[in-house]
PAPA-714682 format. One line per 4 residues: number of its first residue (from 0); their letters; for each residue x, y, z of N, C-alpha, C, CB. Coordinates in steps of 0.001 Angstrom, whole numbers, plus 500000, padded with zeros to 6 digits. Glycine has a CB too. Layout:
REM residues N
NUM = a = X/Y/Z/X/Y/Z/X/Y/Z/X/Y/Z | ...
***
This chain:
REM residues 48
0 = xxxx = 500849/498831/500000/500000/500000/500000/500899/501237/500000/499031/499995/501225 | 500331/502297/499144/501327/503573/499004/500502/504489/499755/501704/504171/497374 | 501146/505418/500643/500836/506504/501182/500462/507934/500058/502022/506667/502119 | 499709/508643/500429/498999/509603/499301/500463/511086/499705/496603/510142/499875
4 = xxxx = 500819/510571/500551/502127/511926/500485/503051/511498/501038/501951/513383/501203 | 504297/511827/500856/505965/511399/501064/505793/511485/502833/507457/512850/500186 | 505323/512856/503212/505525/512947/504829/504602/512146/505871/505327/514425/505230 | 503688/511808/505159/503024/510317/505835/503462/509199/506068/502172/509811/505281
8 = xxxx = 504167/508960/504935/504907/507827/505158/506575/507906/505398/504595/507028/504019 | 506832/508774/505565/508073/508946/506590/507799/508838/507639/508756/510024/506656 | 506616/509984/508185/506370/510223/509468/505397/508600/509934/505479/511896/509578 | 505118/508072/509071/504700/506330/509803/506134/505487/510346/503879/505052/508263
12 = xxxx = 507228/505810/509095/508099/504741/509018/508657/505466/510466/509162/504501/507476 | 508864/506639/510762/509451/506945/512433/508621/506514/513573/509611/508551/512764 | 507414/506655/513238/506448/506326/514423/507122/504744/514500/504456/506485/514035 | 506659/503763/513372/506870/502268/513330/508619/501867/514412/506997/501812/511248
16 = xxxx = 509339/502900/513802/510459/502635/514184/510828/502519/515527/511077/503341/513694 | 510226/503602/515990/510327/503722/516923/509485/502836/517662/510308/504770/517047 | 508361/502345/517550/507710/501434/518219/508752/499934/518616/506403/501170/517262 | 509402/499788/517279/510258/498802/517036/511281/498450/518025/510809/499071/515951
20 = xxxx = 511855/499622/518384/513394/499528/519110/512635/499718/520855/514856/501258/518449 | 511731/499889/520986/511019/500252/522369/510507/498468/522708/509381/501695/522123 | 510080/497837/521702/509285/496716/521783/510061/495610/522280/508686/496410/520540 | 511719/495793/521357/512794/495161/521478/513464/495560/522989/513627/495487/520233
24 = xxxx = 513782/496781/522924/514459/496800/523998/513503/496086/525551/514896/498407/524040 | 512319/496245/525375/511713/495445/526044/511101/493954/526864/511501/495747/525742 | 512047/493264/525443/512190/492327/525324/512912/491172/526911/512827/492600/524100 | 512302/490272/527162/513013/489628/527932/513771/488143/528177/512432/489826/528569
28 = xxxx = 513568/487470/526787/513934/486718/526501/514612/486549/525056/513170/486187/526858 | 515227/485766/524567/515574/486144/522573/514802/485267/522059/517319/485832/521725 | 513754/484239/522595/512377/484143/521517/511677/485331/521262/511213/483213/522036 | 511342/486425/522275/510939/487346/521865/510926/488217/520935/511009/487614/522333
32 = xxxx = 512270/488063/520924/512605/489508/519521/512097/489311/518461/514126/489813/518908 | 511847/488079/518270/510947/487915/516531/509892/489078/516316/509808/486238/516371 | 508897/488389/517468/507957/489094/517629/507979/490524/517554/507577/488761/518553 | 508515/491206/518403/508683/492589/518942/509608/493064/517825/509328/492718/520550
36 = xxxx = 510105/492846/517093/510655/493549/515807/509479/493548/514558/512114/492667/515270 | 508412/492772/514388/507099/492597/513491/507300/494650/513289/505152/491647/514640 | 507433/495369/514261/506952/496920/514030/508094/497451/512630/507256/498060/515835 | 509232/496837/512748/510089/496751/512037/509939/496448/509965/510678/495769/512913
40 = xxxx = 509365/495291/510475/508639/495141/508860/508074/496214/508242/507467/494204/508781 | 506944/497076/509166/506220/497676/508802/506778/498766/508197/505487/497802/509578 | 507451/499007/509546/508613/500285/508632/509262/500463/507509/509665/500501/509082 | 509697/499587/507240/510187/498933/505791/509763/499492/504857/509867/497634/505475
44 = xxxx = 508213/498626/505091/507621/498398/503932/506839/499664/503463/506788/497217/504069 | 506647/501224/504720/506570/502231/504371/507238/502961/504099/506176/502556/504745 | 508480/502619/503874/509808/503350/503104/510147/503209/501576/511094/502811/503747 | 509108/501550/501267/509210/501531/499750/508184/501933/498957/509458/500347/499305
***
């Protein structure tokens, strides 16, 4: 899915990002991190 303006989807891919490294650092085991990086994908995939 494409965002209708460039600063939407920047300003998602920072929100996402940031969700990302908060989710992780949160993390308390390393099965976890799979999971808690998922915010990570997202980001990604609003950067392309």
């Amino acid at each position: 899915m494409m965002c209708f303006s460039a600063n939407a989807c920047f300003g998602s891919f920072i929100l996402l990002s940031m969700i990302g490294v908060a989710a992780v650092a949160k993390t308390k085991s390393s099965s976890q991190v799979m999971f808690a990086s998922i915010p990570f994908v997202f980001a990604i995939q609003q950067m392309t």
